[in-house]
Every structure is written in C-alpha cells, then in structure tokens.
PAZA-606887 format. One line per 4 residues: their letters; for each residue z, y, x of N, C-alpha, C, CB. Coordinates in Angstrom, 1 decimal, always signed. Glycine has a CB too. Example, Ala and Ser with C-alpha at 12.3 -4.5 7.8 and 13.67 -1.06 7.14 Angstrom:
% residues 2
as> +7.8,-5.7,+13.2,+7.8,-4.5,+12.3,+7.8,-3.3,+13.2,+9.0,-4.5,+11.3; +7.1,-2.2,+12.8,+7.1,-1.1,+13.7,+7.9,+0.0,+12.9,+5.7,-0.6,+14.1
END
This chain:
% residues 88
xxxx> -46.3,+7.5,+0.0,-46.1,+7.9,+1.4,-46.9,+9.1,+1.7,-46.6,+6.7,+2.3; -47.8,+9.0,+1.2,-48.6,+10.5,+1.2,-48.3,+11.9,+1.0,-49.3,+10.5,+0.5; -47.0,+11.1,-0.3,-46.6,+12.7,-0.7,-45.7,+13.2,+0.2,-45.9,+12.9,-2.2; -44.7,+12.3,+1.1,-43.9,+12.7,+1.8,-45.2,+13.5,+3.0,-42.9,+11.5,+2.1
xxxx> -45.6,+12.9,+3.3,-46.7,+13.5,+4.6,-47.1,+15.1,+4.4,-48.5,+12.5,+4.4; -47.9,+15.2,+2.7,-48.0,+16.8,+2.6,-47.0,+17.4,+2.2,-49.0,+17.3,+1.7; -46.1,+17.3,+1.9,-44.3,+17.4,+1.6,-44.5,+18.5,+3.7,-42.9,+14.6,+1.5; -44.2,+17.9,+4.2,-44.3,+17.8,+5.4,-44.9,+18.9,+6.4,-44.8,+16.9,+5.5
xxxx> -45.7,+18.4,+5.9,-46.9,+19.0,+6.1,-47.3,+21.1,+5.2,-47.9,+17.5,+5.5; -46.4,+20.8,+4.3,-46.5,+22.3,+3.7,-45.0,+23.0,+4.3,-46.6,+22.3,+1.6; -44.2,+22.4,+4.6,-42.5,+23.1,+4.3,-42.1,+22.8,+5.8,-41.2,+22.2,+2.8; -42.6,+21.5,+6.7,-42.0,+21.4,+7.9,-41.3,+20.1,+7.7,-41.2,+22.6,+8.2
xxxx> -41.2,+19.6,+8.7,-39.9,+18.2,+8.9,-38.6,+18.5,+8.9,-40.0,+17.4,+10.2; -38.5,+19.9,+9.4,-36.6,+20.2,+9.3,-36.2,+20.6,+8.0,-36.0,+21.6,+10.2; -37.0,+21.3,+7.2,-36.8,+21.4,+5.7,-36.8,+20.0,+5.1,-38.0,+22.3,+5.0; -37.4,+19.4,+5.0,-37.7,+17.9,+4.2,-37.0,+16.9,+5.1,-39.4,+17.4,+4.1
xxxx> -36.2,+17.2,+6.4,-35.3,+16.5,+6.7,-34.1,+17.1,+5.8,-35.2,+16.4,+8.0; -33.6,+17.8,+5.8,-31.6,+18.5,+5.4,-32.6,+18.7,+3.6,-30.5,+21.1,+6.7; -33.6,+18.4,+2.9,-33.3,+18.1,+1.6,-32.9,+16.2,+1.5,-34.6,+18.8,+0.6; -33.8,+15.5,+2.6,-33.5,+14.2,+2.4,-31.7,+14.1,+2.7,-34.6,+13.2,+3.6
xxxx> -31.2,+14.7,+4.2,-29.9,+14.6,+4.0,-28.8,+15.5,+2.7,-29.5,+14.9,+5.3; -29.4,+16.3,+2.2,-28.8,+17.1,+1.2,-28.4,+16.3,+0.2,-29.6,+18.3,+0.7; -29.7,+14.9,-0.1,-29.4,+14.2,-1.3,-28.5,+13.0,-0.8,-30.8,+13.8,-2.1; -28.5,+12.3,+0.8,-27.7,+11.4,+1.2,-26.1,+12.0,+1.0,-28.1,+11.1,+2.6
xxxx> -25.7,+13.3,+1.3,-24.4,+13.7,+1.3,-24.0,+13.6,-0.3,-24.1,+15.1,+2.0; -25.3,+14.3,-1.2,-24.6,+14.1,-2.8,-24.6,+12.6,-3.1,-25.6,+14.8,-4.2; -25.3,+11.1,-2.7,-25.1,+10.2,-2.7,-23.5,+9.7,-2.5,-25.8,+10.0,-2.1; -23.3,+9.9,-1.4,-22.2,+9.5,-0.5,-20.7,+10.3,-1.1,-22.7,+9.9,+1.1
xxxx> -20.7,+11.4,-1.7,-20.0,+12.2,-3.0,-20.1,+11.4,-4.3,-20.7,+13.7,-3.4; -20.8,+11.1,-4.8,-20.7,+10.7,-5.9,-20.2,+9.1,-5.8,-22.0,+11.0,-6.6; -20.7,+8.3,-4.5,-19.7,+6.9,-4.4,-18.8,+7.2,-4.6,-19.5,+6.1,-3.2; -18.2,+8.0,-3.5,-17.0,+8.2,-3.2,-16.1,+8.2,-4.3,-17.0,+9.2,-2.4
xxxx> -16.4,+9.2,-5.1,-15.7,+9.8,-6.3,-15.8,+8.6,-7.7,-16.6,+11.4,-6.8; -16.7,+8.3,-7.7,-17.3,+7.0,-8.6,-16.5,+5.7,-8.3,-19.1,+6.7,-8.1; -16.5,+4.9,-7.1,-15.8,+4.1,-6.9,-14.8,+3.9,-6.0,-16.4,+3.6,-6.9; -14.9,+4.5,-5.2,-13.4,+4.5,-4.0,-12.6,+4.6,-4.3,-13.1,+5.3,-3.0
xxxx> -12.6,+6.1,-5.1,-11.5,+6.5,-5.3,-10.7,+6.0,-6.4,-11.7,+7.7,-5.4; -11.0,+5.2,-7.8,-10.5,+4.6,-8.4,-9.7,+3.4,-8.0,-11.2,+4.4,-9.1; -10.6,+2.6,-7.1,-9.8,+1.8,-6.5,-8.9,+2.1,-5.7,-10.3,+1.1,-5.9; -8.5,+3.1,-5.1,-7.4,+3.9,-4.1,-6.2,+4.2,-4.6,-7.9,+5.2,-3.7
xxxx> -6.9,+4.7,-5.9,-5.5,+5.1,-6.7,-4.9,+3.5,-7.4,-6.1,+6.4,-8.3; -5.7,+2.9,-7.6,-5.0,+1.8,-8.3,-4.2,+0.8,-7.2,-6.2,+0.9,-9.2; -4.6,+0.8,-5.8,-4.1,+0.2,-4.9,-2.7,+0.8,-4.7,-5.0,+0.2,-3.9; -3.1,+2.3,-4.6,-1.7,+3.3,-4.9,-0.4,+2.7,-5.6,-2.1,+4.4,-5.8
xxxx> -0.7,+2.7,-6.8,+0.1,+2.1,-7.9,+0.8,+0.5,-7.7,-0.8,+2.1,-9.1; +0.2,+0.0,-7.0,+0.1,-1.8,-6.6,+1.1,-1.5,-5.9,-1.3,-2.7,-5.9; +1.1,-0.5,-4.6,+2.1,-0.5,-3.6,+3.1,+0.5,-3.8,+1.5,-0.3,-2.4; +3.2,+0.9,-4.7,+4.3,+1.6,-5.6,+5.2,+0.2,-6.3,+3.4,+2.6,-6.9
xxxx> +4.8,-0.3,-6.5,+5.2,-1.2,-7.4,+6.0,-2.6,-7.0,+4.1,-1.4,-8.0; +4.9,-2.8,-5.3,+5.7,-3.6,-4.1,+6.4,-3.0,-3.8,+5.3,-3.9,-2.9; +6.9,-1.5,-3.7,+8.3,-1.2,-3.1,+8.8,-1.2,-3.7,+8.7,-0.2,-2.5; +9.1,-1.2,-4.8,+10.3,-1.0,-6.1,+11.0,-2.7,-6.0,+9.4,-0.5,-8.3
xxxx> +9.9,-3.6,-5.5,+10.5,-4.8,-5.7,+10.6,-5.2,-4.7,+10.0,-5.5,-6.4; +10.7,-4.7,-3.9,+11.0,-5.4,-2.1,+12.9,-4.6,-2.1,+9.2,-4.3,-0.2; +12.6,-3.5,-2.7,+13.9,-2.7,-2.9,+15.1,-3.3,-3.6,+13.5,-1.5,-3.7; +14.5,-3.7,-4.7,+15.1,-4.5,-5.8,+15.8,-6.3,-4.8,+13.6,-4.7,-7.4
xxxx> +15.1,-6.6,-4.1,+14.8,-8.0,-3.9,+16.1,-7.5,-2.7,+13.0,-8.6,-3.5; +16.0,-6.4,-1.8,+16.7,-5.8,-0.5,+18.2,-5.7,-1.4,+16.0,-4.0,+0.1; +18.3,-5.2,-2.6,+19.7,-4.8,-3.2,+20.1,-6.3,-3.4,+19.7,-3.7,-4.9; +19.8,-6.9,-4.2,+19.9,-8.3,-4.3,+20.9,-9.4,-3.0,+18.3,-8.6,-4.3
xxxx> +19.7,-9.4,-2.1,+20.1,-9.7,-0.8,+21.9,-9.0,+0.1,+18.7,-9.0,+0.0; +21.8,-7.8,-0.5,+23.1,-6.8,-0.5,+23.9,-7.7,-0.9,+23.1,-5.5,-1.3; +24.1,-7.8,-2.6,+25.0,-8.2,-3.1,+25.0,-9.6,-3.0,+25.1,-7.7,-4.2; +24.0,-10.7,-2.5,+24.4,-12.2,-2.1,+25.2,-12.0,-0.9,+23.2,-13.2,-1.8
xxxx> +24.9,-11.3,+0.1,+25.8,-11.5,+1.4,+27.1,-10.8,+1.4,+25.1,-10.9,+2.5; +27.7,-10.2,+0.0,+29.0,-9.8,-0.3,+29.5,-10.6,-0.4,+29.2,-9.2,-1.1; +28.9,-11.0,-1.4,+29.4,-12.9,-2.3,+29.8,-13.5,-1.1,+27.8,-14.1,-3.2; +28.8,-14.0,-0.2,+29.1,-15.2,+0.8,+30.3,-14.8,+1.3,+28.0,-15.5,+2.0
xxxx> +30.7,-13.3,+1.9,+31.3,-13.1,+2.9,+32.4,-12.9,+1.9,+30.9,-12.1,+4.0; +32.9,-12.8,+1.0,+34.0,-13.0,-0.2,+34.2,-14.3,-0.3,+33.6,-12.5,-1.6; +33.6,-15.0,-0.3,+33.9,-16.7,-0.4,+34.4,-17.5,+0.6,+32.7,-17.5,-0.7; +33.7,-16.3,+2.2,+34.3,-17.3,+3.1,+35.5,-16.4,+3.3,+33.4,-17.9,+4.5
xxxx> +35.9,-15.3,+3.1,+37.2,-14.6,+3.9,+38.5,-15.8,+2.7,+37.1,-12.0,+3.4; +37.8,-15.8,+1.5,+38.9,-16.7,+0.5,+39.0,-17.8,+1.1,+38.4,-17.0,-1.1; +38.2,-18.7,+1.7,+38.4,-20.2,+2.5,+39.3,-19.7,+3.7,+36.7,-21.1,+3.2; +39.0,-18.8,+4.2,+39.8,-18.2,+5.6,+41.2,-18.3,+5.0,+39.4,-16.4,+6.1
xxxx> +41.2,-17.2,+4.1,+42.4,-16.8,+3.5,+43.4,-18.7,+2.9,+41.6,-15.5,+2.0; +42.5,-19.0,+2.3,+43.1,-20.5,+2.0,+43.4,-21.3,+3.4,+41.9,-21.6,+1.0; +42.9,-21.4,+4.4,+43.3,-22.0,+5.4,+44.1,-21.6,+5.7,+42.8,-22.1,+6.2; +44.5,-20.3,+6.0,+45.8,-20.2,+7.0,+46.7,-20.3,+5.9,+46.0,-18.6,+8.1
xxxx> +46.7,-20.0,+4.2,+48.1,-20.6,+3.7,+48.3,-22.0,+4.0,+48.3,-20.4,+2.1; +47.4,-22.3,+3.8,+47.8,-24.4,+4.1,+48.5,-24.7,+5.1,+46.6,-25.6,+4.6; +47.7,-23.5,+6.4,+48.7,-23.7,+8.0,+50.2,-23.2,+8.0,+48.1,-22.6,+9.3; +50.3,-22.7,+7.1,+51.2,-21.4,+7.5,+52.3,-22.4,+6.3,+50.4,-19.2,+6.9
xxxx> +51.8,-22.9,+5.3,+52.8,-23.8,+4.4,+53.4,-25.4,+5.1,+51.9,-24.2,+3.0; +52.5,-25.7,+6.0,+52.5,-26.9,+6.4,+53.7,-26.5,+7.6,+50.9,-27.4,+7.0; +53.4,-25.7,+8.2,+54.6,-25.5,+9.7,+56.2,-25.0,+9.2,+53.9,-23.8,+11.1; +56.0,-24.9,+7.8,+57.1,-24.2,+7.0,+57.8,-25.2,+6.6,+56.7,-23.2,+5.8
END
C-alpha cells in the first residue's frame, strides 16, 4: 500500500489512475478474446446447425401436408364415384 502512495505521490493520481485503467482495458481485451469469443463462435455454429434442422423438419412438414391433402382429395374423389354409381 505504500508503494501505491509514493507511486502517487511522485507521478500524480491521474497518471497512476489511466495506468491502473490502461491495465483494466488490457484485462477486459484479453477476456474478451480469451473466452467470449470462443464461446460465441461455437454458439454460432449450434445455431447454424438449428436452422438447417428446423428447415429440414419445415420441408418435411411440406411434404406430410401434401400427403394428407392427396389422401383426402382420393376419399373425396372415391365418394362421389360411389354417389355418382349408386344414382346410376
């Protein structure tokens, strides 16, 4: 604690303040770059990877509701021959 005092005491408090923040901003750089950002990019990729399959899952969904609506136009289509054979 002392040394900060003649620290201080030789250079001033505004100097030995912006070197104390000079080393908080290289701190706060080197997190950043160190760990954030790895995890950012890998979250990146994760939600790269949800869309391809929400996409995939969306095409899917496409071609089941073709299906259905093919199956029922064929019951449609079979009903009115039955009607249409029956009044005949």
């Amino acid at each position: 604690m002392e040394d900060i005092g003649q620290l201080i005491q030789d250079f001033g408090f505004p100097i030995i303040a912006m070197v104390g923040l000079g080393y908080f901003v290289y701190y706060m750089w080197t997190n950043l770059n160190d760990v954030v950002e790895p995890a950012v990019e890998e979250m990146h990729f994760a939600l790269i990877k949800l869309i391809d399959q929400v996409r995939m899952l969306d095409n899917d969904l496409i071609r089941l509701q073709q299906k259905v609506d093919t199956v029922l136009q064929m019951k449609e289509n079979e009903k009115k021959d039955t009607s249409t054979k029956k009044t005949s």
